[in-house]
VOMAR-252372 format. One record per residue (C-alpha): residue number from 1; residue in one letter; chain; x, y, z. Coordinates in nm, 4 decimals. Layout:
NODE|NUM|A|A|X|Y|Z
...
END
This chain:
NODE|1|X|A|5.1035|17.1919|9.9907
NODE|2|X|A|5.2000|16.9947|9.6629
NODE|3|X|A|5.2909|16.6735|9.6067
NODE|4|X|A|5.6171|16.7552|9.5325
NODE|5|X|A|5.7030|16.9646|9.9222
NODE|6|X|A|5.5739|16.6585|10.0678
NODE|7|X|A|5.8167|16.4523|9.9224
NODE|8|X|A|6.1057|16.6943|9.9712
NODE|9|X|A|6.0031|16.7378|10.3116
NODE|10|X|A|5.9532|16.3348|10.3748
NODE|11|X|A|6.3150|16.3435|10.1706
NODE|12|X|A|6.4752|16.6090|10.3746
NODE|13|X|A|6.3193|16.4462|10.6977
NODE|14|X|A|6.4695|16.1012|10.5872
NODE|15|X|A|6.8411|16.2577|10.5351
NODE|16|X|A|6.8035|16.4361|10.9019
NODE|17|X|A|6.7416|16.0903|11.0628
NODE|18|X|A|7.0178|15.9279|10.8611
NODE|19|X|A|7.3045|16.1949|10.9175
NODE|20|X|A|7.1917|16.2092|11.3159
NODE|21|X|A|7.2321|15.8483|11.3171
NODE|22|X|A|7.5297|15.8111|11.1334
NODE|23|X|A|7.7089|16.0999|11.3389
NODE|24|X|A|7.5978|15.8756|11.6399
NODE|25|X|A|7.7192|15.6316|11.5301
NODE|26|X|A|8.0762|15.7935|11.4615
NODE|27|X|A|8.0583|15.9602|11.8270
NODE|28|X|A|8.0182|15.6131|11.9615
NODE|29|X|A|8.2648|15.4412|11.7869
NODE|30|X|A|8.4936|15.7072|11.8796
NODE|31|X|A|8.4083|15.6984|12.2214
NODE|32|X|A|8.4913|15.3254|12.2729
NODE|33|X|A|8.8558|15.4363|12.0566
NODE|34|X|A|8.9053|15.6461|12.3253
NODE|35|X|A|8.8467|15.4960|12.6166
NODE|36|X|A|9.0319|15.1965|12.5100
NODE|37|X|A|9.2945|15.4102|12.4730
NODE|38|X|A|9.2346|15.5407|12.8509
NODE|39|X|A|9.2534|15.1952|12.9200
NODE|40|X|A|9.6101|15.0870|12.7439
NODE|41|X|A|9.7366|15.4196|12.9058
NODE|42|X|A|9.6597|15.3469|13.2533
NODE|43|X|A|9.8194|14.9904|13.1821
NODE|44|X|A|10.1409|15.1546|13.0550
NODE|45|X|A|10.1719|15.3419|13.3883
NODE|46|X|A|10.1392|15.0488|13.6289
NODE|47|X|A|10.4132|14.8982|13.4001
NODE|48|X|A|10.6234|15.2013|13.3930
NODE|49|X|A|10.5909|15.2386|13.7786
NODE|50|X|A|10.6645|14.9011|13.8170
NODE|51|X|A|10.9860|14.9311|13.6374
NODE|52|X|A|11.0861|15.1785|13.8479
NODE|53|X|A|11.0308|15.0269|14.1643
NODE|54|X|A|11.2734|14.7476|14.0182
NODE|55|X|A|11.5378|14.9721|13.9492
NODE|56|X|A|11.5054|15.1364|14.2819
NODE|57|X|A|11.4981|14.8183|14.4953
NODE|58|X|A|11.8246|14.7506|14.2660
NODE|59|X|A|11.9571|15.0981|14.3734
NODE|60|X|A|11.8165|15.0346|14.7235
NODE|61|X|A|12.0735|14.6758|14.7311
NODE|62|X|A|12.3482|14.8653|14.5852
NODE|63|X|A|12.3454|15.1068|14.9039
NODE|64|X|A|12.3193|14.8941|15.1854
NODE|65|X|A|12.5937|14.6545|15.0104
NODE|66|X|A|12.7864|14.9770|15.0089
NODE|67|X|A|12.7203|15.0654|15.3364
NODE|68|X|A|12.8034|14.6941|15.5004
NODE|69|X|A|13.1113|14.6948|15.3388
NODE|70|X|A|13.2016|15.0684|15.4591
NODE|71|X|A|13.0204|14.9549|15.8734
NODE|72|X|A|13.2788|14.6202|15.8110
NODE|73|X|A|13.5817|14.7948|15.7502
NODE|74|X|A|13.5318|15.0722|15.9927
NODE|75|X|A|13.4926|14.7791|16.2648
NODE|76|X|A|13.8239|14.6464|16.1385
NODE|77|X|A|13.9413|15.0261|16.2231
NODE|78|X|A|13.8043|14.9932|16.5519
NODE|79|X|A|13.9402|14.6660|16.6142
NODE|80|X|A|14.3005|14.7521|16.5063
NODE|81|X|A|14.3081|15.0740|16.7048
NODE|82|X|A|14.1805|14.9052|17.0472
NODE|83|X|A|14.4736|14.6200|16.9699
NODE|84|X|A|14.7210|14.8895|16.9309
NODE|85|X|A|14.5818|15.0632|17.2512
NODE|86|X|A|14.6563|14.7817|17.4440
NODE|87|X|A|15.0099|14.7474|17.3266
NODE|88|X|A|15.0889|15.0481|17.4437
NODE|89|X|A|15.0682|15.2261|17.0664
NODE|90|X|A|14.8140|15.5218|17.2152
NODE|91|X|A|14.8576|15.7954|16.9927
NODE|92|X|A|14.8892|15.5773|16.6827
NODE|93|X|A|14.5146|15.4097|16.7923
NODE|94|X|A|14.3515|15.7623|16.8619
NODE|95|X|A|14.5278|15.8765|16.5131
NODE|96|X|A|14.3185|15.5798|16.3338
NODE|97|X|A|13.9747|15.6643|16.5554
NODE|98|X|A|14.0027|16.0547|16.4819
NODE|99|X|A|14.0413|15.8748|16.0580
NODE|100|X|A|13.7172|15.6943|16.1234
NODE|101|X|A|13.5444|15.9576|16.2993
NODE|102|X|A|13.6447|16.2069|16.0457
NODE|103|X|A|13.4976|15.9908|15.7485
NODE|104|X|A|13.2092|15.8705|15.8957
NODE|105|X|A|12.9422|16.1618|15.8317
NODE|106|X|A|13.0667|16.1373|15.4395
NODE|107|X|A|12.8943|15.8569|15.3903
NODE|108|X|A|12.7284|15.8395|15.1007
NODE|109|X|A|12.5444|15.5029|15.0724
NODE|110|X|A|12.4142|15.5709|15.4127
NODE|111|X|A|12.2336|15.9521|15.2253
NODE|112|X|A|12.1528|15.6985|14.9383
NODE|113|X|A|11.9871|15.4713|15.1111
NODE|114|X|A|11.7650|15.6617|15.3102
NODE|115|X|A|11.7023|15.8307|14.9156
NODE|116|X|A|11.6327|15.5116|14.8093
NODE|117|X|A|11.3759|15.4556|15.0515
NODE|118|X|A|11.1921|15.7855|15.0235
NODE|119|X|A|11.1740|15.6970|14.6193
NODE|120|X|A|11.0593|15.3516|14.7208
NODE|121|X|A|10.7786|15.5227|14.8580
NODE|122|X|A|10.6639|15.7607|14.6245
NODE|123|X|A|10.6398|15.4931|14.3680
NODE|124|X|A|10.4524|15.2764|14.6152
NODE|125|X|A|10.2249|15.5795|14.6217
NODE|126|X|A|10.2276|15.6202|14.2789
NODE|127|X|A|10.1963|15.2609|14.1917
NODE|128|X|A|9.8782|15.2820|14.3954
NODE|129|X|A|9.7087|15.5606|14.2583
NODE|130|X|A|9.8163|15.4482|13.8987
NODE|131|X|A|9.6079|15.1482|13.9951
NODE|132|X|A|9.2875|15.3117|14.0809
NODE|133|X|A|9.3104|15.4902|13.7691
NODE|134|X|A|9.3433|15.1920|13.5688
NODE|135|X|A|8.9960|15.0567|13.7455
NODE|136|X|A|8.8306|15.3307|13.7288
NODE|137|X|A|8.9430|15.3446|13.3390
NODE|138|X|A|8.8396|15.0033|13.2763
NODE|139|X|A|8.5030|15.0255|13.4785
NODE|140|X|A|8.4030|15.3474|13.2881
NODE|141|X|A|8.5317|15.1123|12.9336
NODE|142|X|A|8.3218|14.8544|13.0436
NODE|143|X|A|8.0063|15.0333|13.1461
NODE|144|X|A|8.0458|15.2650|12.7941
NODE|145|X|A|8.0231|14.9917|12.5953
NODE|146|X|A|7.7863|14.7902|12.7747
NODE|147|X|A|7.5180|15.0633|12.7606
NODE|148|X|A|7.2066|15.0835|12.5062
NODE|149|X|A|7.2669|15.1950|12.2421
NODE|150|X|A|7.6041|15.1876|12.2601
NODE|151|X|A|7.6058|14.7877|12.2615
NODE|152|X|A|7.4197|14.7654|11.9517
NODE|153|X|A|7.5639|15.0266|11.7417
NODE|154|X|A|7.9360|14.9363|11.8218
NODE|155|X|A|7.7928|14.5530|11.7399
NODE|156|X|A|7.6185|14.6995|11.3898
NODE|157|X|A|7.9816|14.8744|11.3009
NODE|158|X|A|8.1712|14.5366|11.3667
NODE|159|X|A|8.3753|14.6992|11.6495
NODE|160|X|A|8.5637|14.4343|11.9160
NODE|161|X|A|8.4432|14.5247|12.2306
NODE|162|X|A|8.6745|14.3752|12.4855
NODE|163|X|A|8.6184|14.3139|12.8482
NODE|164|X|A|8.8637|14.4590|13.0544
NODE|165|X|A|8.9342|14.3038|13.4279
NODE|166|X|A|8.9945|14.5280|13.7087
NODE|167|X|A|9.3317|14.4594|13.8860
NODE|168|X|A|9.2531|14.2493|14.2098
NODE|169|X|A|9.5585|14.3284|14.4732
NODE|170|X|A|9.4651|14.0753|14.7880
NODE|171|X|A|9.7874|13.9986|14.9584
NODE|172|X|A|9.8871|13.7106|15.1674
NODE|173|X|A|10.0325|13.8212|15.5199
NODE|174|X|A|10.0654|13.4381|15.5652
NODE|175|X|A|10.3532|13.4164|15.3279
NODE|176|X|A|10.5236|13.7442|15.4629
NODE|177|X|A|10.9100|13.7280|15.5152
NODE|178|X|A|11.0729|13.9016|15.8037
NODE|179|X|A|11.4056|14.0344|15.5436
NODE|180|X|A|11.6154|14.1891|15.8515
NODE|181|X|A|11.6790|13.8500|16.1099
END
């Protein structure tokens, strides 16, 4: 073997190591870019979630508000047609009960409610599960840029590595409120 193959070979050897490295080091850096990305995504869907368990409770108000006003004027019905019943005014007081009767499986905020409370719970589900995911995101995160070599070669190329928290949900059963006295 001449001089010169062994310095082509030494050469080509050189340029192997280099590109292998440097395509590491690409693969890595795009690995943390992604998973911080998995991260951010996760985020967005507790917050999205979250929203919409806002706008449901909001819905949720709406209904029952609805339905106490419809429950308080079909007492006032009631009330009416008993008074007229004991004037004398019987067909006139069963006229107004057969009205109330008639209307009452219409309801609506009654259908909305119970709507309202099934959507409540998906999104209590949901909420939960986006949760998990948004652990388990930041857990995998943390461990991928924690690990040798990753550590070093994300520290060589300058990258920020955060350190994401997992979401802590401990509630306090002390401070519960009893919503329906």
């Amino acid at each position: 073997m001449t001089k010169r193959n062994k310095i082509i070979i030494w050469l080509s050897s050189i340029l192997t190591v280099f590109i292998i490295g440097l395509v590491s080091c690409i693969g890595v850096s795009n690995g943390q870019i992604r998973r911080q990305q998995e991260v951010q995504t996760a985020k967005a869907n507790i917050s999205k979630e979250e929203q919409r368990r806002v706008d449901l409770f909001r819905n949720m108000v709406d209904a029952v508000q609805s339905y106490n006003k419809y429950e308080s004027s079909t007492q006032e019905k009631i009330t009416d047609a008993r008074a007229k019943a004991n004037a004398g005014k019987i067909r006139e007081a069963s006229q107004s009960l057969n009205a109330v009767v008639e209307r009452y499986p219409e309801l609506k905020s009654q259908g909305n409610y119970k709507q309202a409370m099934l959507e409540f719970s998906v999104t209590e589900n949901r909420l939960a599960n986006y949760r998990e995911n948004y652990n388990d995101e930041v857990q995998s995160y943390n461990v991928y840029v924690r690990r040798f070599p990753n550590h070093q070669i994300l520290n060589m190329l300058g990258n920020d590595t955060k350190t994401y928290q997992p979401l802590n949900y401990d509630v306090n059963n002390a401070k519960a409120t009893n919503l329906f006295k």
